[in-house]
PASEBA-1860 file (N, C-alpha, C; in nm, 3 decimals):
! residues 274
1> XXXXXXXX> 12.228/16.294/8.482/12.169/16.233/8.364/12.016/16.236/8.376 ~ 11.958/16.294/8.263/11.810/16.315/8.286/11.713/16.142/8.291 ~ 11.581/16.159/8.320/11.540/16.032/8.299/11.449/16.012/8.250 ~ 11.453/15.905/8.153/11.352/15.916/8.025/11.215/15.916/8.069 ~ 11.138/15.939/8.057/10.965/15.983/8.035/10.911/15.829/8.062 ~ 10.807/15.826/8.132/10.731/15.723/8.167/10.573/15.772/8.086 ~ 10.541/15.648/8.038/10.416/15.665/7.955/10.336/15.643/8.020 ~ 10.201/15.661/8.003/10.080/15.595/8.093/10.066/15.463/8.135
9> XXXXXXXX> 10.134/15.328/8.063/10.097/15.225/8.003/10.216/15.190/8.167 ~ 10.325/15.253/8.225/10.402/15.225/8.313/10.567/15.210/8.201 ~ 10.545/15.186/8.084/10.631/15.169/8.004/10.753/15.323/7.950 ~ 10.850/15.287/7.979/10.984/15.420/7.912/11.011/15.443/7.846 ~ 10.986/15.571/7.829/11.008/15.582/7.648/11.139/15.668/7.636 ~ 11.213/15.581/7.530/11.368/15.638/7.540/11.346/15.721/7.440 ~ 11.273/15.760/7.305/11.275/15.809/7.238/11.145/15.874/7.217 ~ 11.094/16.019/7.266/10.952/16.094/7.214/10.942/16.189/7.176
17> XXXXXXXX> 10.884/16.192/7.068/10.866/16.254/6.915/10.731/16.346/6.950 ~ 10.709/16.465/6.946/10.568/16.580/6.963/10.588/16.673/6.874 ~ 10.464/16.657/6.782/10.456/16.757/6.689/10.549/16.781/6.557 ~ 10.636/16.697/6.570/10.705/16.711/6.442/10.657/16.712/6.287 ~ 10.750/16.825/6.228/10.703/16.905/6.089/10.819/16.907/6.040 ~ 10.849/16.798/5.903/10.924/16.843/5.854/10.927/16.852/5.681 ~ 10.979/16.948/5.612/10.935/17.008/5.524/11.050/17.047/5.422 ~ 11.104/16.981/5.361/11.168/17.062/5.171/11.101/17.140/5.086
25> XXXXXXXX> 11.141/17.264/5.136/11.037/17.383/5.024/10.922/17.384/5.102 ~ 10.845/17.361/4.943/10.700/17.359/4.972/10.664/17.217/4.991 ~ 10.735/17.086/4.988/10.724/16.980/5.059/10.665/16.941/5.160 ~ 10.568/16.908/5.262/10.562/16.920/5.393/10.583/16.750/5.398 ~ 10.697/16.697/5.431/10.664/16.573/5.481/10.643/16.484/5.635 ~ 10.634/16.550/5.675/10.554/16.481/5.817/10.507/16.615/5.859 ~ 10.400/16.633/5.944/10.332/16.731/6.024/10.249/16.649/6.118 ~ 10.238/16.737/6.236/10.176/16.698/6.377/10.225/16.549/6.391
33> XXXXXXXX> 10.353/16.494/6.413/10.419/16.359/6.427/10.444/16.352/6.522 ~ 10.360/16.240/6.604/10.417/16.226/6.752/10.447/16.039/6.752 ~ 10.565/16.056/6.810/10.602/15.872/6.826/10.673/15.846/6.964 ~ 10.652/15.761/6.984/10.743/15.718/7.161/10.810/15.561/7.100 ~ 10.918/15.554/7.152/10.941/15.423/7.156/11.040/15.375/7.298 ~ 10.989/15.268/7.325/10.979/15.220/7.462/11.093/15.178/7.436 ~ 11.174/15.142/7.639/11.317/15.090/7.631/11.305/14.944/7.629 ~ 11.349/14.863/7.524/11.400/14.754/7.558/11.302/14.681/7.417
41> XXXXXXXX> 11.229/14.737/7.338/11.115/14.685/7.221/11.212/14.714/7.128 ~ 11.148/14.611/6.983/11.208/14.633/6.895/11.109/14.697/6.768 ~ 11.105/14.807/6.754/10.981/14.901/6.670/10.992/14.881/6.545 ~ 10.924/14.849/6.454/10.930/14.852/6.321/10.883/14.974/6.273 ~ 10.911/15.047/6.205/10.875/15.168/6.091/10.831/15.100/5.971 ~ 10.678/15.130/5.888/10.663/15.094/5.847/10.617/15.244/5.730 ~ 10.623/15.207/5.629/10.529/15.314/5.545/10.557/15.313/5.387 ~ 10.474/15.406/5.267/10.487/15.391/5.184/10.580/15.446/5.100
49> XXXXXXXX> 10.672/15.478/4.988/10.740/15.558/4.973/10.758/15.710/4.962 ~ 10.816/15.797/5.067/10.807/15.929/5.035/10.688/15.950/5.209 ~ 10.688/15.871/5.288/10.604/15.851/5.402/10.736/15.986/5.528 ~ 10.880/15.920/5.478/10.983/15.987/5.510/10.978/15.921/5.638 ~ 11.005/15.801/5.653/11.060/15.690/5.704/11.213/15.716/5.774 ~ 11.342/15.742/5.653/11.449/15.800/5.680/11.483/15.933/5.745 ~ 11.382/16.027/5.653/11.366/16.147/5.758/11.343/16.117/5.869 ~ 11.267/16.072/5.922/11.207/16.056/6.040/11.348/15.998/6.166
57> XXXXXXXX> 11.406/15.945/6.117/11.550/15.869/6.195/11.662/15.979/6.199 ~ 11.641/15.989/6.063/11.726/16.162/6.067/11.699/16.275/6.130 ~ 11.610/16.327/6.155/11.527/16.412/6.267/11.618/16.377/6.410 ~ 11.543/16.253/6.457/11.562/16.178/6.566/11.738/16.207/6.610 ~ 11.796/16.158/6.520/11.946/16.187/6.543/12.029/16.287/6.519 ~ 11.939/16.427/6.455/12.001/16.508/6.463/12.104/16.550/6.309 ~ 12.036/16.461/6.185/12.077/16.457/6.126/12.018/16.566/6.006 ~ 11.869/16.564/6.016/11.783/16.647/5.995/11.703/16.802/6.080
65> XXXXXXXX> 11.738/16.884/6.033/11.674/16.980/6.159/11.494/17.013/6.095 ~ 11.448/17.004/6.202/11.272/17.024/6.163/11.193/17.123/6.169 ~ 11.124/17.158/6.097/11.075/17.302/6.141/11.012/17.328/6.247 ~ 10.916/17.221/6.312/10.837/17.223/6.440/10.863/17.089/6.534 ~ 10.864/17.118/6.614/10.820/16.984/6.703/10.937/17.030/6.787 ~ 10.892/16.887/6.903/11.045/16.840/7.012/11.094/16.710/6.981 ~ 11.164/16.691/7.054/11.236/16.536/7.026/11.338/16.498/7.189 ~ 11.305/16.438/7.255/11.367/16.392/7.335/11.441/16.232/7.339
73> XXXXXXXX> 11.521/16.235/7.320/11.618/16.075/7.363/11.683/16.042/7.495 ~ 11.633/15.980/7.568/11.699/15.942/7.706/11.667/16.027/7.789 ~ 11.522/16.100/7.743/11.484/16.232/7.902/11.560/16.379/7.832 ~ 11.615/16.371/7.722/11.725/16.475/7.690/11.646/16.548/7.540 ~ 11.631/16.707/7.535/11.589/16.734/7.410/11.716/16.706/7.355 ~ 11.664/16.715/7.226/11.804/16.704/7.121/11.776/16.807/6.993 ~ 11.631/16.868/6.973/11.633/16.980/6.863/11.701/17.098/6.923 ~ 11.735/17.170/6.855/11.786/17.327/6.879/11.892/17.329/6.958
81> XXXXXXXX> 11.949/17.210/6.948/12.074/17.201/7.034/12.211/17.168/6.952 ~ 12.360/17.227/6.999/12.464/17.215/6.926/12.525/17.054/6.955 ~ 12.589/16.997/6.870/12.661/16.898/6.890/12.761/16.847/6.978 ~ 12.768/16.985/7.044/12.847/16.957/7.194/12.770/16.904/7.279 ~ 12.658/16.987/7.290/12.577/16.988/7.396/12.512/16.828/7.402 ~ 12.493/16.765/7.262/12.464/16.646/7.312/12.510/16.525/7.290 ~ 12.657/16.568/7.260/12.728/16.442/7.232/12.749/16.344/7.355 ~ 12.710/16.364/7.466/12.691/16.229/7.574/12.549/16.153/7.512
89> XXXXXXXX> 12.451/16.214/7.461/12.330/16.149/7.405/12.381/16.039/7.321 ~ 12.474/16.121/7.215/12.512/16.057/7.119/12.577/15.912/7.119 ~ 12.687/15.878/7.232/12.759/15.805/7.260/12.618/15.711/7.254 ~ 12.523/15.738/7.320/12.431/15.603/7.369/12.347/15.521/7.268 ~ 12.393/15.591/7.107/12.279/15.529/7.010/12.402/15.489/6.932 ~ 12.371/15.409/6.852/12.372/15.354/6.716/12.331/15.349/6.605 ~ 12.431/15.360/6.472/12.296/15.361/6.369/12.390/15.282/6.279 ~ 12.281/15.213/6.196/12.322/15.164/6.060/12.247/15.184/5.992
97> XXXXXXXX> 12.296/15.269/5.848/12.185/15.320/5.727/12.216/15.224/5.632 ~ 12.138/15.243/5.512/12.093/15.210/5.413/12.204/15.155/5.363 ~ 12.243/15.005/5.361/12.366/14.973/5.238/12.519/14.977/5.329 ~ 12.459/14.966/5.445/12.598/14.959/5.594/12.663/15.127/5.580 ~ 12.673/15.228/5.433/12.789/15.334/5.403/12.856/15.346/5.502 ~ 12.986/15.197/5.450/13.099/15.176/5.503/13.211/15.321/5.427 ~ 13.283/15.345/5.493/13.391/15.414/5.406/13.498/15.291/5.328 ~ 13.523/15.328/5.205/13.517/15.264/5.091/13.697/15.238/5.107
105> XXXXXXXX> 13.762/15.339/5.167/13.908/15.340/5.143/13.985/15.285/5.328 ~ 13.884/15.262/5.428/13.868/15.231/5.497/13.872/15.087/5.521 ~ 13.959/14.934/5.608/13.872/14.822/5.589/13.781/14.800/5.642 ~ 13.775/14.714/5.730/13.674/14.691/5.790/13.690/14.744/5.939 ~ 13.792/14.714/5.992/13.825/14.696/6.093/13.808/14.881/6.150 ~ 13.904/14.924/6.075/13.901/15.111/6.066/13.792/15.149/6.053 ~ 13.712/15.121/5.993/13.578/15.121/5.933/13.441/15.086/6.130 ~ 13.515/15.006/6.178/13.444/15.002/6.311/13.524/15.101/6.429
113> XXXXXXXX> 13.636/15.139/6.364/13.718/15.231/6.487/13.685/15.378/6.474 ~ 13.617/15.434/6.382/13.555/15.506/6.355/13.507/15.607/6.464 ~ 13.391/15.529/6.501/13.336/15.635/6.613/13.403/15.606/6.742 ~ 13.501/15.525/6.760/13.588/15.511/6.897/13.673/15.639/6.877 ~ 13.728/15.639/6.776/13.799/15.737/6.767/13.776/15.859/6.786 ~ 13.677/15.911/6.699/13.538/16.010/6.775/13.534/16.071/6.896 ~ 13.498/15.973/6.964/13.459/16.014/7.070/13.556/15.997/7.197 ~ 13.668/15.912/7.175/13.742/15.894/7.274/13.930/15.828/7.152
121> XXXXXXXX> 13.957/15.957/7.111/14.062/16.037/7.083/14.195/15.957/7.125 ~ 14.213/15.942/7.229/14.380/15.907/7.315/14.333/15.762/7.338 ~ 14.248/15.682/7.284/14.270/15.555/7.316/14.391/15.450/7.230 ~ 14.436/15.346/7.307/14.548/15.302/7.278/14.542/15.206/7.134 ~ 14.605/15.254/7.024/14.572/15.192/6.906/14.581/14.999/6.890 ~ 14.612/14.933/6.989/14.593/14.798/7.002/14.491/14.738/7.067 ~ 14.418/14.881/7.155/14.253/14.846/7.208/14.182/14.876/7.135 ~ 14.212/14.971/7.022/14.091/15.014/6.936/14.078/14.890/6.844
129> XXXXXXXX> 14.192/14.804/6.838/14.198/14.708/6.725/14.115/14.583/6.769 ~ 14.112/14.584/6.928/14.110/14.478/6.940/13.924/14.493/6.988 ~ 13.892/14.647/7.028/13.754/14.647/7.040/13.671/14.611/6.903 ~ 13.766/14.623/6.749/13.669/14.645/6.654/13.663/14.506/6.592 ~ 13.794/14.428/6.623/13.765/14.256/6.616/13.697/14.198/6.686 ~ 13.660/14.272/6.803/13.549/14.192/6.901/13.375/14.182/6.825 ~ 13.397/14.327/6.780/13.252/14.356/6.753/13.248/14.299/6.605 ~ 13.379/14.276/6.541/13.348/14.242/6.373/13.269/14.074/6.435
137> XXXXXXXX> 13.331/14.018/6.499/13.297/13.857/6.545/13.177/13.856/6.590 ~ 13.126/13.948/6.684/13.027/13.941/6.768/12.869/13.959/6.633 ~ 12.896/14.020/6.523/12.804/14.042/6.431/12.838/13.921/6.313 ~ 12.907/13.820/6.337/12.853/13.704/6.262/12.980/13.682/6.170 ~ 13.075/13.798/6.150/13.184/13.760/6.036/13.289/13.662/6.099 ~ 13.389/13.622/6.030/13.445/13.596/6.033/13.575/13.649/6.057 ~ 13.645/13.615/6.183/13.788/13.686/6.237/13.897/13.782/6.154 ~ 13.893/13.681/5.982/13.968/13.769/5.874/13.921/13.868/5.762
145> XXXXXXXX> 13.753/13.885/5.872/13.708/14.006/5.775/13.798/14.160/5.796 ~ 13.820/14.144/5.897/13.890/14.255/5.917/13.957/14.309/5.878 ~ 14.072/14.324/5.805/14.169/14.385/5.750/14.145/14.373/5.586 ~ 13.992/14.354/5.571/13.918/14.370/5.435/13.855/14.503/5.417 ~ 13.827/14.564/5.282/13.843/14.666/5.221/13.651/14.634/5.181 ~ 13.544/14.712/5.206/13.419/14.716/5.191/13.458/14.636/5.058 ~ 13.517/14.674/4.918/13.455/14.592/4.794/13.555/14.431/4.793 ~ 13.574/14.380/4.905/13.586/14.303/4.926/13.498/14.195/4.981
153> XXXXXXXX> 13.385/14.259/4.999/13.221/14.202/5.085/13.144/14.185/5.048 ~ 13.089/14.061/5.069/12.934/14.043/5.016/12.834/14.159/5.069 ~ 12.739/14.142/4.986/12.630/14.279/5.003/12.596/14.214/5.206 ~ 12.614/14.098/5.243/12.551/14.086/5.345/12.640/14.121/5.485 ~ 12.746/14.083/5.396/12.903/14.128/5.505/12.882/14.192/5.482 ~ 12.866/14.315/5.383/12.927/14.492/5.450/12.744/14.541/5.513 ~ 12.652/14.487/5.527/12.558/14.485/5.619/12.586/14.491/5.784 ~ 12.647/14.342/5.765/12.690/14.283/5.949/12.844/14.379/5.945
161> XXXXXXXX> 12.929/14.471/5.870/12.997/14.496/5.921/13.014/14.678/5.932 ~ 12.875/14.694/5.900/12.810/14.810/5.920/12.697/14.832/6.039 ~ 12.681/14.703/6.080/12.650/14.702/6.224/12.731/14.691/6.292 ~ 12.845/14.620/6.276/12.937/14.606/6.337/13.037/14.748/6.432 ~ 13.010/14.830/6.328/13.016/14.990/6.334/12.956/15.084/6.425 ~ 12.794/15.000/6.443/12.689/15.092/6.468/12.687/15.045/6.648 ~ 12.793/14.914/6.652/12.774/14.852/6.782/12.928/14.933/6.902 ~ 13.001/14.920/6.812/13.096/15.010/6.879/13.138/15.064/6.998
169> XXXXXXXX> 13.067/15.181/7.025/13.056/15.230/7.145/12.925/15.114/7.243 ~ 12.915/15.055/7.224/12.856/14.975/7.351/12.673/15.042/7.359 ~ 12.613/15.088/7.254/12.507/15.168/7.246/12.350/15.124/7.313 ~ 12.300/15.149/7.351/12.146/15.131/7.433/12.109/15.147/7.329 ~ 12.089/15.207/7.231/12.002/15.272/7.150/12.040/15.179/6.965 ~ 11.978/15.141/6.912/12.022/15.094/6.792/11.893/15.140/6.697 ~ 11.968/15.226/6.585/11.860/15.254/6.451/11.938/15.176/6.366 ~ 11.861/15.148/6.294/11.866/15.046/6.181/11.754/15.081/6.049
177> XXXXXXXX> 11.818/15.120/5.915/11.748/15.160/5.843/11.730/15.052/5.709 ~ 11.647/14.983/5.661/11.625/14.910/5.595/11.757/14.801/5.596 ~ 11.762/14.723/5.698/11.900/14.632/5.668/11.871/14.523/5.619 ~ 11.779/14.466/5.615/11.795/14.340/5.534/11.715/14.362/5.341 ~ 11.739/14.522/5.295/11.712/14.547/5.205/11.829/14.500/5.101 ~ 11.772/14.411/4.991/11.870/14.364/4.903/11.983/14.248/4.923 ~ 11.907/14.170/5.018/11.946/14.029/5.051/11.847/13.934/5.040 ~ 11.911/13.793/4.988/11.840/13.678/4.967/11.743/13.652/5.074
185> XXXXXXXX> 11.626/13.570/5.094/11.537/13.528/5.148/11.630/13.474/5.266 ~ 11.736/13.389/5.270/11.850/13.374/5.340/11.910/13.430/5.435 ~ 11.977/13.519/5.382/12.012/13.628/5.440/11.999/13.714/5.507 ~ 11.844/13.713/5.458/11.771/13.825/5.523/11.705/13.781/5.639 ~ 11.681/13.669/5.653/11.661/13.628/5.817/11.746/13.570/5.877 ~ 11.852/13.535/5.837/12.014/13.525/5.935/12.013/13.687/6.014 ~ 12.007/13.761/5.939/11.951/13.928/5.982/11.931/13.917/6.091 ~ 11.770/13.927/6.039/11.645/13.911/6.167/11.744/13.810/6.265
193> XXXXXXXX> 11.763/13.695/6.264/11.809/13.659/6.361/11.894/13.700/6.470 ~ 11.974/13.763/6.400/12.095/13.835/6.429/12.045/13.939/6.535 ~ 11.974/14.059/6.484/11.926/14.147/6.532/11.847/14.117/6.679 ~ 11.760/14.015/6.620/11.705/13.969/6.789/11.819/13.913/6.869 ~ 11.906/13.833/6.854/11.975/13.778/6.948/12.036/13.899/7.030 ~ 12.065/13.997/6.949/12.166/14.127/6.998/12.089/14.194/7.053 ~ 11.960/14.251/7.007/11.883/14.280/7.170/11.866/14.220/7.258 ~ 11.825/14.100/7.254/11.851/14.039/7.388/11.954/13.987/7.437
201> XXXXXXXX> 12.036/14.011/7.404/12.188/14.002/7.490/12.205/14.078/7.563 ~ 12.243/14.226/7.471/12.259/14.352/7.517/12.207/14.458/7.550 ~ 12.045/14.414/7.560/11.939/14.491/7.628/11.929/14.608/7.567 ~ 11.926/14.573/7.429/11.916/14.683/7.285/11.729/14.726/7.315 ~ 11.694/14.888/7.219/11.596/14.897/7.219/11.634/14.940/7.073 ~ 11.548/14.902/6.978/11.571/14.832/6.841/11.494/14.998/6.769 ~ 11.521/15.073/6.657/11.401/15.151/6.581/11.443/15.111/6.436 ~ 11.376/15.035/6.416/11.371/14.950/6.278/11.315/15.016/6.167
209> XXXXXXXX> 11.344/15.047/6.063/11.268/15.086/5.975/11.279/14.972/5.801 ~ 11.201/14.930/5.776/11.182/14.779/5.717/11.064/14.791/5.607 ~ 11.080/14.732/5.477/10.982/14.722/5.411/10.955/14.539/5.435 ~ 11.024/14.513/5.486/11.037/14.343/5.484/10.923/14.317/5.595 ~ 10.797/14.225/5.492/10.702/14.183/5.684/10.773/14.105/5.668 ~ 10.840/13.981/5.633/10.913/13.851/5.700/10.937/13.904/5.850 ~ 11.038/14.025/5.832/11.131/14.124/5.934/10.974/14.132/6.032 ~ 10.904/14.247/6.040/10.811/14.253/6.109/10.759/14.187/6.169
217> XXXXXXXX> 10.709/14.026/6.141/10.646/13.907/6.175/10.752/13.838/6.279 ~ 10.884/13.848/6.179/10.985/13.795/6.291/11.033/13.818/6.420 ~ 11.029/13.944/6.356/11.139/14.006/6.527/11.087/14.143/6.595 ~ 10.975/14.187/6.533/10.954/14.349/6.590/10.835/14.338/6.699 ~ 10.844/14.388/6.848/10.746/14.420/6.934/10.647/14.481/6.915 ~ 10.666/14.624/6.819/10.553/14.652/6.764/10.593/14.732/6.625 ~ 10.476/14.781/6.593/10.496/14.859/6.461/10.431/15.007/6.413 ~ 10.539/15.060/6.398/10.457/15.207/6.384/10.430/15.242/6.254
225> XXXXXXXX> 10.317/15.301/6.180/10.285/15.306/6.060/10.255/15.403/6.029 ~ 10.337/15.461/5.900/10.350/15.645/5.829/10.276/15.635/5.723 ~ 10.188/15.743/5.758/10.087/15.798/5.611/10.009/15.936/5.668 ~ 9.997/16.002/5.569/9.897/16.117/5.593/10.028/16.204/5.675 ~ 10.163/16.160/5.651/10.244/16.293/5.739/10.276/16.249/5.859 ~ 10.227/16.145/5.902/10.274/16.139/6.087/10.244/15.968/6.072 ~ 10.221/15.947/6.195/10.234/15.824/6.233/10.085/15.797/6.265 ~ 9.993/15.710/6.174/9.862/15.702/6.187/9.804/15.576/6.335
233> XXXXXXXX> 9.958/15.507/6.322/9.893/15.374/6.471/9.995/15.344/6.478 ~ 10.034/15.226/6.612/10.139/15.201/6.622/10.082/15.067/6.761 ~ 10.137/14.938/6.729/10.089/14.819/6.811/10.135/14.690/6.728 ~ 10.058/14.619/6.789/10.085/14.490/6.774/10.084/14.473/6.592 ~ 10.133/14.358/6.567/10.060/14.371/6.383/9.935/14.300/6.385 ~ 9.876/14.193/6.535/9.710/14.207/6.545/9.638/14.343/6.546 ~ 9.720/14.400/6.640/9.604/14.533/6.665/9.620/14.644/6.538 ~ 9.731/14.618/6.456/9.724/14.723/6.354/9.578/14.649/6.224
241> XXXXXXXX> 9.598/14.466/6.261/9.504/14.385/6.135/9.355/14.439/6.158 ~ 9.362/14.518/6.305/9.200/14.536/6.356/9.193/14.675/6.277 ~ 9.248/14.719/6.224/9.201/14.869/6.200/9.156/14.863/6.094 ~ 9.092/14.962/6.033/9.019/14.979/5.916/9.074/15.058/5.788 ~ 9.231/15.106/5.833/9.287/15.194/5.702/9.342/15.137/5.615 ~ 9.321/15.196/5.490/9.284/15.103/5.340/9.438/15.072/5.354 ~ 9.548/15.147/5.372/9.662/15.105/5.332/9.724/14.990/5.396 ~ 9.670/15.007/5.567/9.724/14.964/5.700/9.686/14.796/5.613
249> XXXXXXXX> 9.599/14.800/5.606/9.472/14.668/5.528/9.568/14.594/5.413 ~ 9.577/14.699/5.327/9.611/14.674/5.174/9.797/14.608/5.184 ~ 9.869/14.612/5.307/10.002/14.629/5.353/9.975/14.481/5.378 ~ 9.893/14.440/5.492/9.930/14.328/5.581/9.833/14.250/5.521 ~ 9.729/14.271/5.434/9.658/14.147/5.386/9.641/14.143/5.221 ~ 9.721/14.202/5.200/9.762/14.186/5.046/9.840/14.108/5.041 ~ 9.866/13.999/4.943/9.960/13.856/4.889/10.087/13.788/4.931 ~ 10.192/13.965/4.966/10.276/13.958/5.047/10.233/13.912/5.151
257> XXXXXXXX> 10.152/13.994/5.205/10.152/14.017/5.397/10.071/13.896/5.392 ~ 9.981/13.804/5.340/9.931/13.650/5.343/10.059/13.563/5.377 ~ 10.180/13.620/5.259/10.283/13.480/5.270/10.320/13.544/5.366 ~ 10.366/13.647/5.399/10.440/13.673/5.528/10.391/13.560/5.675 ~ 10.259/13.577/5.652/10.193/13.544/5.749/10.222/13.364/5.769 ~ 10.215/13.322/5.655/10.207/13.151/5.647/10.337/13.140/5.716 ~ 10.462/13.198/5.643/10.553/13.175/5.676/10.595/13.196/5.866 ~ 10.508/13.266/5.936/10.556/13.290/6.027/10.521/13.216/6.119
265> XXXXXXXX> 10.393/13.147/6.074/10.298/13.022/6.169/10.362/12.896/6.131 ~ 10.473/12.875/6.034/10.502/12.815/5.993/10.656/12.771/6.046 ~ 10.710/12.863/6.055/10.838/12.890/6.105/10.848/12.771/6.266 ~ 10.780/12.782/6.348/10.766/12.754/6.514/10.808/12.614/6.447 ~ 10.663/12.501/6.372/10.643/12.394/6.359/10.793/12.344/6.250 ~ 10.835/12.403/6.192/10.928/12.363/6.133/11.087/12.380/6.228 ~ 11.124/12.459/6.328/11.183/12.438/6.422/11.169/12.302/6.525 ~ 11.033/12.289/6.562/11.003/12.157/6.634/11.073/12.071/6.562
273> XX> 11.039/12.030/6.440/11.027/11.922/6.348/11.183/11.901/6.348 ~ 11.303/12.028/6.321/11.398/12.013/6.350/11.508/11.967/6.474
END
């Protein structure tokens, strides 16, 4: 098993991104894209629409092929390579996209046996049942979500039971693509909550991609930020407030990113108080 890349900083980067170009037509949407993300952080993706945010995860997993660059996960390239070749990579990540895309005729439960099945074929159909009730519980539902049918779910259940999915194989690696998109103020930090507790349980390294700062403020180590095609900075959301780019600026200290902010200095003292 190869071993992931050590950065200058002493820090591992499970996931590094050089030179990536990727392009529809005459499209070019990312060029010269380089990103690292360290083991054990939880990264926020940040950017504007059409920044190719999703591309960018899609690349990463092999979902997208790119015209230039490398891409290594876990010490391992993964461009220009067949799906044999890196389906041990594969086992080690997770993903949940946009809207959980649960399979619809699927319940829930089938719906998490999914990639067990996948990848390990001859397992005994009362362990697969009983791995995908572990993980439906372990993401917040309730024991009798299971043998429920996606349009049986709140927009927030088929969220947690589309992570529930993404947790499965036991993964190091978790992408997560806008998940607390299209949930209540509520909801959406039961999320966040959620999400942090599960990295630090399970010694998750998080690649978040989020229009939500609540999300950012809450739970992300750092934040990487798309414009101009690549990834213009990537740090703290102090060290991104120090920079001078109109958008970086216009993002975190525009009206939103103010309340974001109250709310998050706000958050600690209202826990005490509780």
């Amino acid at each position: 098993m190869s071993t992931s890349p050590v950065l200058p900083d002493g820090e591992e980067a499970i996931v590094c991104v050089r030179g990536l170009k990727n392009a529809f037509g005459e499209q070019v949407v990312h060029e010269s894209l380089d990103l690292d993300v360290r083991r054990g952080e939880i990264l926020g993706v940040v950017g504007g629409s059409g920044t190719g945010k999703s591309v960018l995860m899609r690349s990463i997993i092999g979902l997208q092929t790119p015209v230039e660059g490398d891409i290594q996960v876990f010490g391992e390239p993964t461009t220009d390579r067949s799906d044999a070749d890196t389906i041990e990579i594969r086992k080690r990540w997770g993903v949940l996209f946009q809207g959980g895309a649960l399979f619809s005729t699927l319940t829930v439960s089938e719906n998490v046996q999914v990639p067990l099945k996948e990848f390990y074929p001859r397992l005994d159909p009362a362990l697969l049942a009983e791995i995908a009730n572990y993980k439906v519980v372990m993401t917040g539902l309730p024991a009798d979500a299971g043998p429920k049918y996606p349009s049986e779910l709140s927009g927030g259940m088929k969220k947690r039971a589309g992570l529930a999915r993404s947790l499965a194989l036991d993964p190091e690696l978790l992408f997560l693509d806008e998940p607390t998109a299209g949930l209540d103020p509520i909801g959406a930090a039961a999320f966040d909550e959620l999400t942090k507790s599960l990295q630090r349980s399970l010694g998750l390294t998080v690649f978040l991609i989020t229009h939500d700062l609540d999300t950012l403020y809450a739970i992300c180590d750092r934040v990487a930020v798309l414009a101009d095609k690549r990834v213009i900075a990537v740090g703290t959301i102090d060290e991104l407030l120090a920079l001078d780019h109109p958008w970086i600026q216009e993002y975190f200290n525009g009206p939103r990113g103010r309340a974001a902010v109250g709310s998050a200095q706000a958050k600690p003292a209202l826990q005490e108080a509780r």
